[in-house]
Structure formats: C-alpha cells, structure tokens
C-alpha positions as CSV (number, residue, x, y, z in Angstrom):
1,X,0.0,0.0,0.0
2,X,1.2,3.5,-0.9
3,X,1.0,4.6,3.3
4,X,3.1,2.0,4.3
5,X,5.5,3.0,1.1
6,X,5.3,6.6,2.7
7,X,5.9,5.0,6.2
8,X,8.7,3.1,5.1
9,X,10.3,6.3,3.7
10,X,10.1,8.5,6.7
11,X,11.5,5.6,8.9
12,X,14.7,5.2,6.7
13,X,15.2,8.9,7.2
14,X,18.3,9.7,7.8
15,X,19.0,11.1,11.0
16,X,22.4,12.6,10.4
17,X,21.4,15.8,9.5
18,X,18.3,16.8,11.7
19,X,17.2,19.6,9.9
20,X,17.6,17.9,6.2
21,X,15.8,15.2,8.0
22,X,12.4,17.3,9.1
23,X,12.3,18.7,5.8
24,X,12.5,15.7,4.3
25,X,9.7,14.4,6.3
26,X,7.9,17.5,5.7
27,X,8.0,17.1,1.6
28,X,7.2,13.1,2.2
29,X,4.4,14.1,4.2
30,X,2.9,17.0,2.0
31,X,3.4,15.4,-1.3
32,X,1.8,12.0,-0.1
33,X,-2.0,14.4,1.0
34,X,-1.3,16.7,-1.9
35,X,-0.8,13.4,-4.4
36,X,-3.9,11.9,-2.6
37,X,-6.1,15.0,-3.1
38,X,-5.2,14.7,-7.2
39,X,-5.9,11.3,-7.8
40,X,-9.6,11.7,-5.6
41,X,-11.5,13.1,-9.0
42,X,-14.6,12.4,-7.1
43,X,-13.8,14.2,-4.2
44,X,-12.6,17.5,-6.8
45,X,-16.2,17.1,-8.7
46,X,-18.1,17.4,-5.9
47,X,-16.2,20.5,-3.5
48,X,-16.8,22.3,-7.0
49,X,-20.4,21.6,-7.4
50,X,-20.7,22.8,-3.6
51,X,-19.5,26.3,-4.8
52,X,-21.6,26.8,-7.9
53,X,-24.2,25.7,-5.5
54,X,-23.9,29.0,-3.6
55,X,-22.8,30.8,-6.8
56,X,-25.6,30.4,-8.8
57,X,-28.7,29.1,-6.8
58,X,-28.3,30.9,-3.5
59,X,-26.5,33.6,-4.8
60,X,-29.4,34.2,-8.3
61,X,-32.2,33.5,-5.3
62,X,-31.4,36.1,-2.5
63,X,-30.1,38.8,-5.7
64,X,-33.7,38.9,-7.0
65,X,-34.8,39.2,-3.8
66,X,-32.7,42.1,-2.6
67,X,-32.9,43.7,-5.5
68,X,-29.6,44.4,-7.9
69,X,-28.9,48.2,-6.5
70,X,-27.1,46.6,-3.6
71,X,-27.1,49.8,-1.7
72,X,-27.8,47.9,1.6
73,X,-23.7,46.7,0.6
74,X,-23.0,49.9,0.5
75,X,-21.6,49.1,-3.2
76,X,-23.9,50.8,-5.7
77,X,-24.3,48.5,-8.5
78,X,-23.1,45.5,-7.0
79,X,-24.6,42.5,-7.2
80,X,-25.1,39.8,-4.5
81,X,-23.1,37.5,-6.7
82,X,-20.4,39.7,-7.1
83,X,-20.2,40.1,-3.2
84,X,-20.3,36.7,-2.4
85,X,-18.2,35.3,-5.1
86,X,-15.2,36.5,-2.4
87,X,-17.1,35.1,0.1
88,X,-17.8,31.4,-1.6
89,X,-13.9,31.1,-2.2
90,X,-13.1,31.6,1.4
91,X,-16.2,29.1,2.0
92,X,-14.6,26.5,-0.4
93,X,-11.1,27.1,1.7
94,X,-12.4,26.9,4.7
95,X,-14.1,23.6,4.5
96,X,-11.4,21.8,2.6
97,X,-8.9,22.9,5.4
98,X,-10.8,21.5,8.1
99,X,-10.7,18.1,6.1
100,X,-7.2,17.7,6.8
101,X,-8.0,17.3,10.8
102,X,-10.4,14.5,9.5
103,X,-7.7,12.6,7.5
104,X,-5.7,12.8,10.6
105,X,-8.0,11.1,12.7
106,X,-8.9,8.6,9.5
107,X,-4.6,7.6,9.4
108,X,-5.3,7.1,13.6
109,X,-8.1,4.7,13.3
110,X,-6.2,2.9,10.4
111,X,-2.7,2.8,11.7
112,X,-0.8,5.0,9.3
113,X,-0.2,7.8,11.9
114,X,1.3,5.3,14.6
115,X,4.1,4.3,11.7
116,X,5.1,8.1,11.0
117,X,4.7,8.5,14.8
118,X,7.3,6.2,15.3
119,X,10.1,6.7,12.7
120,X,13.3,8.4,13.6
121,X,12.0,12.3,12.2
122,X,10.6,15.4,14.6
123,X,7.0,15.3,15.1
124,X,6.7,18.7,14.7
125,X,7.7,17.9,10.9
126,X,4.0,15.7,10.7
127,X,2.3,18.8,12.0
128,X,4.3,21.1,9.3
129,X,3.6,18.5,6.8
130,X,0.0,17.7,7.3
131,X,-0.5,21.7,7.5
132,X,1.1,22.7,4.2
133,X,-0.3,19.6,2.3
134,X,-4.0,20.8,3.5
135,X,-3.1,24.3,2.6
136,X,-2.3,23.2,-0.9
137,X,-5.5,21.2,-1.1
138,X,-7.2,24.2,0.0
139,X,-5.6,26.7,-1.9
140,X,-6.0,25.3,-5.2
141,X,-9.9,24.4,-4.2
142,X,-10.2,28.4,-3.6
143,X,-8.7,29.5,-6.9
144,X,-10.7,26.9,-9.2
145,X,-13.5,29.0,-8.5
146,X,-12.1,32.1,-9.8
147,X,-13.3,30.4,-13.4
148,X,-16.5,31.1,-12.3
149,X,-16.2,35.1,-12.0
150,X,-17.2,35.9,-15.9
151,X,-20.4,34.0,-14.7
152,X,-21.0,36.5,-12.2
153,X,-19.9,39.3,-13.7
154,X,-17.0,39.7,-11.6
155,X,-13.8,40.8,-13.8
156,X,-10.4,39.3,-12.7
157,X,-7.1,40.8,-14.7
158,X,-4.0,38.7,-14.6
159,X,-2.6,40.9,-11.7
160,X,-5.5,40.5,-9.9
161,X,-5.3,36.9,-9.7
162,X,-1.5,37.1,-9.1
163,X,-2.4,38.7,-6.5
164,X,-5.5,36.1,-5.0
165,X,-2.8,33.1,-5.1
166,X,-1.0,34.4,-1.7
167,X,-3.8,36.0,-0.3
168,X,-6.0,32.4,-0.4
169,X,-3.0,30.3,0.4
170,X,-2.6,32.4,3.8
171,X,-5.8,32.0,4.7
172,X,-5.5,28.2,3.8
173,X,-2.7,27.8,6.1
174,X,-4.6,29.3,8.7
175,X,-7.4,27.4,9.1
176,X,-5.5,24.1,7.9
177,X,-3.7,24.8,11.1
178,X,-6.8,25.1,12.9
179,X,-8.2,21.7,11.5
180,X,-4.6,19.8,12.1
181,X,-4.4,21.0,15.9
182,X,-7.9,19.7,16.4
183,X,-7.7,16.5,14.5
184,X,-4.6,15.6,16.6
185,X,-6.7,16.0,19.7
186,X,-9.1,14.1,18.6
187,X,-9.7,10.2,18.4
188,X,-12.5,9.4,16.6
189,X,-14.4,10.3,13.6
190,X,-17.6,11.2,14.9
191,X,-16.4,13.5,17.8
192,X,-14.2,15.0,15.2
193,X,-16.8,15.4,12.7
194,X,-19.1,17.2,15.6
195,X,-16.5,19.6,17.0
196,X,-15.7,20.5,13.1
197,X,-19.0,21.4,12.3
198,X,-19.0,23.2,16.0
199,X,-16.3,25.0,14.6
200,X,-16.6,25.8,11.0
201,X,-20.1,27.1,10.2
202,X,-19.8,29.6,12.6
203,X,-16.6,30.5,11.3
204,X,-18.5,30.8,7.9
205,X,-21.0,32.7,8.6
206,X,-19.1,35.6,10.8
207,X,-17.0,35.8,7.8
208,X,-18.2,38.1,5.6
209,X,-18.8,35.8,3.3
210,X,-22.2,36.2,3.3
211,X,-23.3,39.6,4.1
212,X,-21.1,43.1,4.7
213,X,-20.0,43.5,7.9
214,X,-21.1,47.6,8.3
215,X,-23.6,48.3,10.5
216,X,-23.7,45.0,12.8
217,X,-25.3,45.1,16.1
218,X,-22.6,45.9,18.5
219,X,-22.5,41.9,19.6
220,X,-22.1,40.4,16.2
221,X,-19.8,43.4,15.3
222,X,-17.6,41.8,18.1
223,X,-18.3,37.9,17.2
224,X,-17.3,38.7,13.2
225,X,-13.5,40.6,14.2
226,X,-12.9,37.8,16.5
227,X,-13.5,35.3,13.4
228,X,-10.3,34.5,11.9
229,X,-11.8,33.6,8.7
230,X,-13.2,37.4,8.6
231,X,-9.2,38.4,8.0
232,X,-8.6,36.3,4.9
233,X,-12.4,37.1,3.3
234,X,-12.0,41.1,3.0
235,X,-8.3,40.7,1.2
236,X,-9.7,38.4,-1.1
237,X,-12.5,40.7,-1.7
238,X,-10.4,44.0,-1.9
239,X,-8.6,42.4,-4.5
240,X,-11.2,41.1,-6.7
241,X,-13.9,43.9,-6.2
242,X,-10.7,46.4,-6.7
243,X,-12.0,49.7,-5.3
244,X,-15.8,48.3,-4.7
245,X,-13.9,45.9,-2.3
246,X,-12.3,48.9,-0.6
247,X,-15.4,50.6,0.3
248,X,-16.7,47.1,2.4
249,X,-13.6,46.6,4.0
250,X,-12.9,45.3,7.7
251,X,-13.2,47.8,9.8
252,X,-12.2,48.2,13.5
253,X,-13.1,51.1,15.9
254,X,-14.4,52.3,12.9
255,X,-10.7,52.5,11.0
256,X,-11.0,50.5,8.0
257,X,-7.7,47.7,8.1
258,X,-4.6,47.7,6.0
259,X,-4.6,44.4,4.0
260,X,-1.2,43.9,5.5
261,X,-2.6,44.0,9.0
262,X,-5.5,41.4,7.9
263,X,-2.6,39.2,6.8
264,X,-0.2,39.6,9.7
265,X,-3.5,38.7,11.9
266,X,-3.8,35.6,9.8
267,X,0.0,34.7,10.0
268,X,-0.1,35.1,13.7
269,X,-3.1,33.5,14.3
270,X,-1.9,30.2,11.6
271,X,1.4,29.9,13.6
272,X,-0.5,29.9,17.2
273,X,-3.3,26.8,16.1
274,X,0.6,25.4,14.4
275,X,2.1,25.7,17.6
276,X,-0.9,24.0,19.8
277,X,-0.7,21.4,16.6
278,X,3.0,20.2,17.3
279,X,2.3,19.9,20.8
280,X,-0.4,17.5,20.5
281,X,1.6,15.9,18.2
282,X,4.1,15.4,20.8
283,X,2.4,13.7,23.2
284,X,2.6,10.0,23.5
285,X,-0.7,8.4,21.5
C-alpha cells in the first residue's frame, strides 16, 4: 500500500542531519496528501459543485430578492453574486482545510499515523507536513472558482489573480492549522466530525462571506473581528472587487484595516493553532 510506502520512507530517514531530516519528512508528508487530493476526481467534482451551488442558486435566489442596486452593501451597482463570489472562495477554503483534521483522525483509526509517529523524524515535521499539504488542497480548491467570475460578472485581470494566489493560500494555512491542531486531539471520527461542524459554520457565517460586515449590532460586530476567517475574506474581496472591495472593508473602531494588518493577523493567528498542533503531536498516542 502507498502509506506504508510513505511509512517506510520517513522511517529510513536519515538522521544525520536533523534539519535535512524534518524537511525531508515534511515534503514526504505534503506530497503523499497533496498526491492523494489529485488522484480523488470524485472528491474534486463534488467540492466544485458545492461552490456553484452557492454561486448560482443561492447567490441568483437572494439577488432577485434584494434587489440588484445593492445599496444595503453599500456598493452601488453590486450584485449579491459579485459580493459573495469573495465570500464562496473563502467558503470553499475553509471547508477543505478543516478536512485535513479529519484525514488525521482517519490515518489514527487505520494505523498509518502510529508508523510516521514512530520513525526516527521530529513530530513537529508531521504537523508542518499535514499543515502545508492541507493548505495546498485548500488553496488550489479556492482559486478553481475564480473560473467562475465571468459567470457572475466579476472581472479578474491577470494581476489581480497574481495577487488572489498568496492571499488564499494564507488564509488556507490558517485554518489548515486550525483543522490539524484539532484533529490531533481528537480520536474518533464522529467526535471530530461534531466539534468541526461546531467550529466551521460559525466560522462561515461571521465571515463576511455572506453579508457586509457595516452596521452589525454591536454583539455580532464583536463575534465577526474575532472570526479569523473574517481576515482572509476582506483581502480576497479588496482584490477582486478592486476599489468596490475597498469601500466594504474590515473595519475596526471604525478605522477600516490595512490588507497587511489582515494578513499579519492571519500569519499570527496560523502559527499559534501550528504551535498547539505540534504539541499535540508530541504527546505520547
């Protein structure tokens, strides 16, 4: 089987060179999700149609009903499926991160993660690994539905999406650590699947993704900044909205926020849910 051929590669690891040894670990351990995630066409279908979903049923539905002015998005001419198309790539990111928690859990039950557990590498490397490989996963999830934006009318120039690729891959890395450090807690599939769901359509929903986030009452003003997902959302809609974007953007004590301070939030958050993921990773199973 291809996971004991992984196995069998991080225990012959050299363990000479530390360092060259958790990278090494790190690439076996990212290329064998990210190789995983390619060949599962079925899985790829259907986290697309989930999207479109959104895109084109919920999206066409609550347009007609708001009405195409938009001025309640304080966007004149905006469409609801222009605001959400943002919105629906963080959804697709966010749910695909937090899948990587469940394959975690699913190597457990099956015995894969006790073999990389025990071969001669740093556990923090399995964290690092499984991290990056979900981010990858989630990255590339996020930016297939940018070939949905002529549908919606939303126009994307080359730069624009040059400059989409960071900003989604940040925010998959953030919320791939959140869905590693809780699947390595975790140590079945049920409870995981309950705390995820817990977890992540909350997270959804106190995005942005959705509706602006202007003129909240003062309690789900709070609830939506303390969202991490809320920091990767508004970049990705200040890029592809352009100056549109700009007008709905995060805002804190009424200051609208720097795309640079969204991201460092992100970064800082991603490396704290990293940091609680090695150390559940280096506890004895």
């Amino acid at each position: 089987m291809r996971g004991q051929a992984i196995a069998r590669r991080l225990a012959t690891t050299a363990p000479v060179n530390v360092r060259s040894a958790s990278l090494r670990a790190v690439y076996i351990i990212w290329y064998r999700d990210v190789l995983r995630f390619a060949r599962d066409r079925i899985r790829l279908l259907v986290s697309f149609a989930q999207p479109l979903l959104y895109l084109l049923i919920f999206g066409t539905g609550l347009s007609s009903t708001l009405g195409r002015g938009a001025g309640g998005f304080g966007a004149p001419g905006l469409k609801y499926q222009q605001f959400i198309f943002p919105g629906v790539i963080g959804m697709s990111v966010l749910f695909t991160s937090f899948i990587a928690g469940m394959s975690i859990v699913w190597d457990r039950e099956f015995g894969f993660l006790k073999e990389v557990l025990v071969a001669p590498i740093n556990r923090a490397s399995v964290a690092v690994g499984k991290t990056l490989g979900s981010a990858t996963q989630a990255m590339f999830q996020g930016l297939v539905i940018l070939a949905l934006a002529p549908v919606v009318g939303v126009h994307l120039t080359v730069v624009t999406v040059l400059q989409m690729i960071p900003l989604t891959f940040l925010l998959a890395f953030a919320l791939s650590a959140v869905g590693v450090a809780l699947g390595a807690r975790m140590r079945s599939l049920q409870g995981f699947q309950m705390v995820m769901n817990f977890l992540m359509l909350p997270m959804f929903f106190l995005s942005g993704a959705l509706f602006p986030l202007q003129r909240l009452p003062a309690w789900l003003a709070v609830l939506t900044r303390l969202d991490p997902a809320a920091y990767g959302v508004d970049p990705l809609r200040r890029a592809a909205l352009g100056s549109v974007g700009d007008r709905l953007a995060l805002t804190v004590f009424g200051q609208a926020l720097a795309v640079w301070t969204e991201q460092a939030v992100l970064i800082g958050f991603g490396l704290l849910m990293l940091t609680f993921a090695v150390r559940s990773f280096g506890r004895r199973d």
